[in-house]
LUMDREN-142943 format. One line per 5 residues: for each residue x, y, z of N, C-alpha, C. Coordinates in steps of 0.05 Angstrom, whole numbers. Each point is the difference from the previous one (the first is absolute). Layout:
LUMDREN-142943
X Y Z X Y Z X Y Z | ...
//
This chain:
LUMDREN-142943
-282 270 103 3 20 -22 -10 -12 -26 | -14 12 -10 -9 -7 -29 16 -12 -27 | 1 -11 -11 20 -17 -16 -6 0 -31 | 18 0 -19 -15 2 -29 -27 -18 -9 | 8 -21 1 -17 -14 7 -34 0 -1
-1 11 35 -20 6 5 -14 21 -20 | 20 18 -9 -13 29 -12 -6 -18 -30 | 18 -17 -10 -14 -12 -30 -18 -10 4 | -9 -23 24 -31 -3 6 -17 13 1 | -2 23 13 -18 23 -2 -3 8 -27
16 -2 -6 6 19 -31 -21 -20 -15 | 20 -25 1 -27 -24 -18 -30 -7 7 | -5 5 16 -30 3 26 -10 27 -22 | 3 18 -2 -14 22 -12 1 -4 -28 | 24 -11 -15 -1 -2 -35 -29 -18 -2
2 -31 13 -11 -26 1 -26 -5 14 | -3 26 13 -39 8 6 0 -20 27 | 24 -26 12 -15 -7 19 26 -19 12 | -6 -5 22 21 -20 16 10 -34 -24 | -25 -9 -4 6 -25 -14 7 6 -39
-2 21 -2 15 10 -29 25 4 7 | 7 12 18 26 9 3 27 -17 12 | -21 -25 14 18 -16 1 9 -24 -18 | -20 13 -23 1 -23 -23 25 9 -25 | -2 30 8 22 14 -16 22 -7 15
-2 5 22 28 -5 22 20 -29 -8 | -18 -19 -2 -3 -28 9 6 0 29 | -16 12 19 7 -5 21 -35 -14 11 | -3 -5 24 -24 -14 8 -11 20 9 | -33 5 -4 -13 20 12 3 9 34
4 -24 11 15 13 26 15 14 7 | 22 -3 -17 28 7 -2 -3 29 -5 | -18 10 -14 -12 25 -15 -8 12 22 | -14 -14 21 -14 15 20 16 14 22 | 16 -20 4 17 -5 18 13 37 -1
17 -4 -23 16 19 -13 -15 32 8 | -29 -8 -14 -18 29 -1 -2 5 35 | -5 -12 19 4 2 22 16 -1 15 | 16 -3 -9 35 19 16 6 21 -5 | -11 1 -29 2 29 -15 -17 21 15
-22 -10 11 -24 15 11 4 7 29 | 15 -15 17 10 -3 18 33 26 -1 | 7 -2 -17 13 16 4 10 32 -7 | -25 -4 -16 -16 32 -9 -22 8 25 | -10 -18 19 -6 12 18 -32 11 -9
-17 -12 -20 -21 0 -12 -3 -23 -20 | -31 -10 -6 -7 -16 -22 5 12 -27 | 19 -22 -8 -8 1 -39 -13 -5 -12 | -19 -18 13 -20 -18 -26 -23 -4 23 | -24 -1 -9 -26 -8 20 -18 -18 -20
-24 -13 22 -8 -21 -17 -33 21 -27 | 0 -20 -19 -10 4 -24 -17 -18 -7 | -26 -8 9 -13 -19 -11 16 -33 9 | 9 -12 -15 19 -28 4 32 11 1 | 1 26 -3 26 2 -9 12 26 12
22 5 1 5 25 7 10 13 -15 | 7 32 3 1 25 -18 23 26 19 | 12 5 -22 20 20 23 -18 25 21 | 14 7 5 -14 17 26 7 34 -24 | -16 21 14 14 33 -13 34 -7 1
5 -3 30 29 0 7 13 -21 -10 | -5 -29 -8 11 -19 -21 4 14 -16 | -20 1 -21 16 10 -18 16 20 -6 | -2 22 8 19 23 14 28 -22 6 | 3 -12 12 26 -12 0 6 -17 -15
-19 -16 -18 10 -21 -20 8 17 -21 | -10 28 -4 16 17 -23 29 -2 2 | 5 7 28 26 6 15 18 -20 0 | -19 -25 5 23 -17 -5 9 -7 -25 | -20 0 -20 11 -6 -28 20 16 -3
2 26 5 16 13 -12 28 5 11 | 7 -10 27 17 -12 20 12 -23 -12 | -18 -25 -8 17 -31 -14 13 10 -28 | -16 28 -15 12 -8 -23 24 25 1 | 5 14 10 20 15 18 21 -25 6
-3 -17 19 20 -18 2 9 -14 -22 | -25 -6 -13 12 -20 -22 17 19 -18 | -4 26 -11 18 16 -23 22 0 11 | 7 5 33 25 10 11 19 -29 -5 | -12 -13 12 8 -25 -5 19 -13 -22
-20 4 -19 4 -10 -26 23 25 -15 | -5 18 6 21 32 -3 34 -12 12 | -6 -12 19 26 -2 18 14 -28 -17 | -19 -25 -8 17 -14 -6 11 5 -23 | -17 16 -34 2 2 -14 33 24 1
10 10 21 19 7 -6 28 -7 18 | -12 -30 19 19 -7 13 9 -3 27 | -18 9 5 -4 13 36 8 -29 14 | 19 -1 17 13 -12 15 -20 -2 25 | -12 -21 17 -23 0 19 18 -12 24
-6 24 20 8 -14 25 5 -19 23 | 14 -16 1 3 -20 19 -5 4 24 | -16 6 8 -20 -9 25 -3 -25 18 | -13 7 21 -11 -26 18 -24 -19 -21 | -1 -19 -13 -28 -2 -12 -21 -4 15
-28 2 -13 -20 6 25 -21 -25 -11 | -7 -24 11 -18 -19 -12 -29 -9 18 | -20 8 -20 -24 0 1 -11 -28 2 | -1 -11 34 -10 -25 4 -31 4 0 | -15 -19 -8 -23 -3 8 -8 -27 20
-23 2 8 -7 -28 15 -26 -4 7 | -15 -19 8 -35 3 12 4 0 27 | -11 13 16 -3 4 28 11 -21 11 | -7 -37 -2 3 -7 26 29 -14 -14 | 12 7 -27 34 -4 0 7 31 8
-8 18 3 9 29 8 14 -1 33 | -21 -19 3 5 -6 32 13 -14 15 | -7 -21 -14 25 -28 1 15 -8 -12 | 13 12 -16 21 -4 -19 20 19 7 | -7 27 -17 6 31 -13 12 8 26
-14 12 11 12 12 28 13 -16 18 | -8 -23 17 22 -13 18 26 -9 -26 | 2 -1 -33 25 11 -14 23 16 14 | -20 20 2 17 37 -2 5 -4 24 | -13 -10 19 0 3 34 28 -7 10
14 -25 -18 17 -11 5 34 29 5 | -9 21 -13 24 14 -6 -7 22 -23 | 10 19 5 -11 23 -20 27 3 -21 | 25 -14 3 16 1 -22 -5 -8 -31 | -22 14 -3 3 -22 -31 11 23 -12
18 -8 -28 14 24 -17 -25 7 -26 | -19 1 4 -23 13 -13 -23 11 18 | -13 27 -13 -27 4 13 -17 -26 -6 | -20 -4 14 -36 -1 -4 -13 9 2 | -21 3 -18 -27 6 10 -21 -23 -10
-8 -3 26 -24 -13 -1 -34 -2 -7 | -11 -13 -21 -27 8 -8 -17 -39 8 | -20 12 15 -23 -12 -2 -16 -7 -24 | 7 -33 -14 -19 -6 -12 -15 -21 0 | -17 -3 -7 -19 -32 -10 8 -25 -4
-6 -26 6 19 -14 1 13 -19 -24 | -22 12 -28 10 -13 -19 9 26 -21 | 0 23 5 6 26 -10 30 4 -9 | 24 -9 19 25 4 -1 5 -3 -22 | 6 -15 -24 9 -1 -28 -2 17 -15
-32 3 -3 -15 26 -19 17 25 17 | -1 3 27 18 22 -3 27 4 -7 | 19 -21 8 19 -6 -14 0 11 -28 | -6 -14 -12 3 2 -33 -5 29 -3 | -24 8 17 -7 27 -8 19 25 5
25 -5 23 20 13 10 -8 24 24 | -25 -5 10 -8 17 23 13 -16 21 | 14 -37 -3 13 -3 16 25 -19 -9 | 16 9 22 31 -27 -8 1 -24 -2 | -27 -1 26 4 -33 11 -26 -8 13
-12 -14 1 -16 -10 12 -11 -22 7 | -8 -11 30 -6 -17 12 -27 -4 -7 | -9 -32 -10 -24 0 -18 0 -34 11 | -27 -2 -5 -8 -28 -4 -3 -19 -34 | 11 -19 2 7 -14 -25 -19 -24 4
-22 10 -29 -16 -43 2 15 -19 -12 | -4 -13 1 11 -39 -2 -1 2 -34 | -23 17 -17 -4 -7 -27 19 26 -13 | 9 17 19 4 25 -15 30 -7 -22 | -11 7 -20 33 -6 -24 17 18 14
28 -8 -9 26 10 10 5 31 -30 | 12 14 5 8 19 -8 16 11 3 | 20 -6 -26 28 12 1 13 31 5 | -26 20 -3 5 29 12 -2 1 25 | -13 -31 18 10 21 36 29 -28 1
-1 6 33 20 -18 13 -20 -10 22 | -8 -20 1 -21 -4 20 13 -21 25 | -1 9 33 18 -16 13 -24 -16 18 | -1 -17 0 -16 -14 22 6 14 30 | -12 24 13 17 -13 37 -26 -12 25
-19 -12 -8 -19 -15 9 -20 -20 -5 | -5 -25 8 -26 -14 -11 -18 7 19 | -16 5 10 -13 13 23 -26 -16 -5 | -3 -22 26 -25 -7 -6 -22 13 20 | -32 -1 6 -6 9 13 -10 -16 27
-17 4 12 7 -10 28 -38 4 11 | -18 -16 6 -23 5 8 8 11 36 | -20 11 6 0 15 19 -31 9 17 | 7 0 25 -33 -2 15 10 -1 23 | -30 4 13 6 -2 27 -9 -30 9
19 -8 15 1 -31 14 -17 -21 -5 | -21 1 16 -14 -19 -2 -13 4 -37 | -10 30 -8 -9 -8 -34 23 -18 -15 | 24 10 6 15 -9 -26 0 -34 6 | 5 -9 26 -5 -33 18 -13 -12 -23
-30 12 7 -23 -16 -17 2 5 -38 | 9 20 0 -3 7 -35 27 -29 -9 | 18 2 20 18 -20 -16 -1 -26 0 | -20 -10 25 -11 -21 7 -19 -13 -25 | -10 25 -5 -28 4 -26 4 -12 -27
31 10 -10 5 -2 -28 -10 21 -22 | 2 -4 -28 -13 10 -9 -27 4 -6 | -10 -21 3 -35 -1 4 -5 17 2 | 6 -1 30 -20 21 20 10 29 2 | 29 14 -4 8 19 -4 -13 18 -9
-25 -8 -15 -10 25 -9 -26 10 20 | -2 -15 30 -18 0 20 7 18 13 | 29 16 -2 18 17 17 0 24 -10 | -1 24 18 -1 24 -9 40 9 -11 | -8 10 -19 39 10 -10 -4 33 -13
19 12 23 9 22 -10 27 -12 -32 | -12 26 -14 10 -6 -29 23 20 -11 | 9 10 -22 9 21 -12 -17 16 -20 | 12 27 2 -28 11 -12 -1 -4 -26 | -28 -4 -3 -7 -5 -39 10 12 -13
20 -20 -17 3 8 -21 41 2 -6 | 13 1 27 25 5 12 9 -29 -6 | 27 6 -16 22 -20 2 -9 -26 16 | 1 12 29 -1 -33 16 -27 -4 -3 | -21 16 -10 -24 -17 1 -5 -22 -21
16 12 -28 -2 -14 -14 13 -28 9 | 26 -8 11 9 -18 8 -10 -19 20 | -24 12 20 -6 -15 16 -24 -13 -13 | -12 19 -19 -34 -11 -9 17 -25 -22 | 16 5 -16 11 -25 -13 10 -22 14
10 -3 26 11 -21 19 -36 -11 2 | -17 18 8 -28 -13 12 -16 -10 -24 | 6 6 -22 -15 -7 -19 10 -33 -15 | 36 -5 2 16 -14 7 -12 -28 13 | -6 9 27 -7 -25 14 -32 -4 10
-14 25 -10 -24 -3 4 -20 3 27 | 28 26 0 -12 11 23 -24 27 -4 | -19 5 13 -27 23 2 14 10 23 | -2 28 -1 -3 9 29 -25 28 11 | 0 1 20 -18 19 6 18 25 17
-3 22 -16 22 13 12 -13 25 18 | 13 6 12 -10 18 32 13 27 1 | 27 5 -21 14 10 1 29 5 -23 | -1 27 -5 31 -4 -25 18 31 3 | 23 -11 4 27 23 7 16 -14 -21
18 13 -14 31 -1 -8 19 0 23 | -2 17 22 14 4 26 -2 -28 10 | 29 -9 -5 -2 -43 13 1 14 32 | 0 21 17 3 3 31 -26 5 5 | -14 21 -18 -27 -3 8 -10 -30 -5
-6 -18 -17 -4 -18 -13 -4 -12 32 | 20 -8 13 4 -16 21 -15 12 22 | 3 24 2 -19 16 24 -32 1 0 | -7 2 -31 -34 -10 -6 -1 -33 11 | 19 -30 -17 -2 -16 9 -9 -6 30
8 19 23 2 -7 25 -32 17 3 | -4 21 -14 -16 17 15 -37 -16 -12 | 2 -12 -29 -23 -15 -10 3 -27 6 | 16 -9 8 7 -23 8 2 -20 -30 | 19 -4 -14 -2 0 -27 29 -14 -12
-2 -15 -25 28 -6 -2 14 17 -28 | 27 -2 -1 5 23 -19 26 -19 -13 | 10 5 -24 26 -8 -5 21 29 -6 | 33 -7 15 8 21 -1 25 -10 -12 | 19 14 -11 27 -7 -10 14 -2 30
23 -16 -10 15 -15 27 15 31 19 | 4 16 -26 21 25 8 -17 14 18 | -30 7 -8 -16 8 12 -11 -5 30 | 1 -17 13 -7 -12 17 4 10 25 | -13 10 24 0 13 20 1 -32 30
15 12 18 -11 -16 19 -22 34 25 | -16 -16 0 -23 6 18 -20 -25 18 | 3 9 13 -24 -12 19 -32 -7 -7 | -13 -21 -5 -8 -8 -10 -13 -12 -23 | 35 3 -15 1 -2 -37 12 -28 4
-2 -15 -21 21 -31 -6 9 1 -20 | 7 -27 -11 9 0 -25 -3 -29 -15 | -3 -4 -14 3 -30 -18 12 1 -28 | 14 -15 -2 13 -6 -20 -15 -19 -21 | -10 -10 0 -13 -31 -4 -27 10 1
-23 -15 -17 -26 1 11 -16 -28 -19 | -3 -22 10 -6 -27 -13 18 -5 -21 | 34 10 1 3 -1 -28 3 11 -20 | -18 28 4 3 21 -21 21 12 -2 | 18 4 -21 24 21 9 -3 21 -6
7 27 13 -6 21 3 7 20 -23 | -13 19 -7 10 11 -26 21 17 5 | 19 5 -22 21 8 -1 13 16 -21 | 17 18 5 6 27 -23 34 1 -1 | 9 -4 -24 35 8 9 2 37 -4
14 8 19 4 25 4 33 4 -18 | 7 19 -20 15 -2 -21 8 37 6 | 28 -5 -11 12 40 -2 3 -7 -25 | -15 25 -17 2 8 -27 18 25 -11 | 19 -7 -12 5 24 -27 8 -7 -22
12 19 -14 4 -7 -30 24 -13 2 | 2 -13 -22 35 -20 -11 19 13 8 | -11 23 -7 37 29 4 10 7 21 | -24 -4 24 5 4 20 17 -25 12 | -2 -29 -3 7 -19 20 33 -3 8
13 18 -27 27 -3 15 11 29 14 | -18 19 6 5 23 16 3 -7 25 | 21 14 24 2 -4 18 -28 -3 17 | -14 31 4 -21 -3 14 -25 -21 -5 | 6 -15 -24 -21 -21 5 13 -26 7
24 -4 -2 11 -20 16 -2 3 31 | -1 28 6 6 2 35 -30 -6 2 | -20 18 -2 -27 -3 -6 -10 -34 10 | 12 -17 -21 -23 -19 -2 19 -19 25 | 25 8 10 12 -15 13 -9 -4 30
-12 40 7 -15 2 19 -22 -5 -1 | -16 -3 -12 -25 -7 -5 -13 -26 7 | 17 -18 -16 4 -35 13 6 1 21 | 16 3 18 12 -8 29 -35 20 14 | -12 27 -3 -12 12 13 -27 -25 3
-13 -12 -21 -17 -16 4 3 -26 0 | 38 -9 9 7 -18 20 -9 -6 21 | 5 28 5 1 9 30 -39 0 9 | -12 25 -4 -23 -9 -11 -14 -32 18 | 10 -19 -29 -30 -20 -5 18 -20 31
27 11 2 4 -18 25 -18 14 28 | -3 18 -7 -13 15 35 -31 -8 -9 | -2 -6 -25 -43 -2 -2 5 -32 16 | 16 -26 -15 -4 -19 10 8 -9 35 | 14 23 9 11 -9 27 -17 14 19
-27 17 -6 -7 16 21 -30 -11 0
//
């Protein structure tokens, strides 16, 4: 179902002439913009926006509904503002909190969470995001909470609550006899080896091209997914080596694994639950981050035992 939210994105998408204006008004990340306009689009059941040169432009039927929604948010906002200005007492309800996460904590975290038992005394809903995105949405209030990756240099900030529940390093990967010789090799020669990569320009690519740039590694690449399951299934099918997070890790038939390679240590990301200060002594983010930790307990013990 469509959410305010979404309709102020749209709304700011048409004031702001374009995706990266509007997420500049937002402060949200131009993905985050996209994201939004395509759930929106998805659940109107037609395109809002089509491409424009470098850029895109609402559709007849965009804007036809970005009227609609402006005039829908500011509808809420008068009623709103009508109700407190004279006192309006607001319902005690179930509260409903808007997790976010990137696919492969969606997977291995988030859900075997919930899997455990459906008693929690709050809704969720769950949104798919990027893996350094969660904050900006945070702050921005399209979400409660979000599962994000945190760098080593990033300053601390007294508006979230930021919890560590992973160091996650990653793990090279191949089929048998390549990965044998690549680790036999060292760094030298590593770059003699074909490596499926992440796609240009993505979170982990940035992390892996800085590990290779790090120790001085070249590579010649054959291949690039974000999907760490495809990742492993090209490895076997180009015959190729790949690095994958530990969570990630599949057992299949003729995949391996190394930990180690001459020495090099493998690059690595701490995986962090984000919200604001206000939130950290609310129940549901106590239960939240309680399940959360134990889920990628559980997790990084089945990557290293299988």
């Amino acid at each position: 179902m469509a959410n305010l939210q979404q309709l102020r994105t749209l709304d700011s998408v048409r004031c702001h002439g374009g995706i990266h204006a509007a997420a500049k008004a937002l402060h949200l990340s131009p993905s985050a913009v996209s994201q939004q306009i395509k759930a929106l689009s998805s659940e109107c059941g037609f395109p809002l926006v089509e491409p424009e040169g470098r850029g895109i432009r609402l559709t007849d039927s965009g804007s036809v509904i970005a009227q609609v929604a402006s005039k829908i948010a500011d509808l809420w906002e008068t009623s709103v503002s009508e109700h407190q200005e004279h006192g309006a007492t607001p319902t005690r309800g179930k509260p409903c909190v808007r997790l976010g996460a990137f696919p492969s904590a969606m997977g291995n975290c988030v859900l075997p969470a919930l899997g455990v038992g459906s008693d929690l005394p709050f809704g969720l809903e769950l949104h798919e995001t990027s893996p350094h995105e969660g904050r900006d949405l945070v702050q921005a209030g399209s979400l409660d909470a979000a599962i994000s990756i945190q760098e080593a240099t990033e300053p601390a900030d007294v508006r979230f609550r930021t919890v560590p529940l992973r160091h996650e390093a990653f793990v090279l990967v191949g089929p048998p006899k390549l990965l044998s010789a690549a680790v036999r090799s060292g760094s030298d020669s590593l770059s003699a080896f074909p490596w499926i990569l992440p796609r240009v320009g993505s979170d982990c690519d940035r992390l892996v091209t800085s590990h290779f740039a790090r120790h001085g590694i070249l590579t010649r690449t054959v291949g690039r997914t974000d999907d760490w399951a495809l990742a492993q299934e090209m490895a076997i099918a180009l015959r190729a080596i790949t690095y994958v997070p530990s969570s990630a890790l599949v057992r299949r038939d003729g995949l391996t694994r190394s930990v180690d390679v001459a020495g090099i240590p493998a690059p690595a990301r701490t995986i962090v639950l984000v919200a604001k200060s206000s939130a950290a002594v609310t129940s549901w983010f106590l239960i939240l981050r309680q399940r959360l930790k134990r889920a990628y307990s559980r997790t990084s013990a089945l990557a290293h035992s299988s």
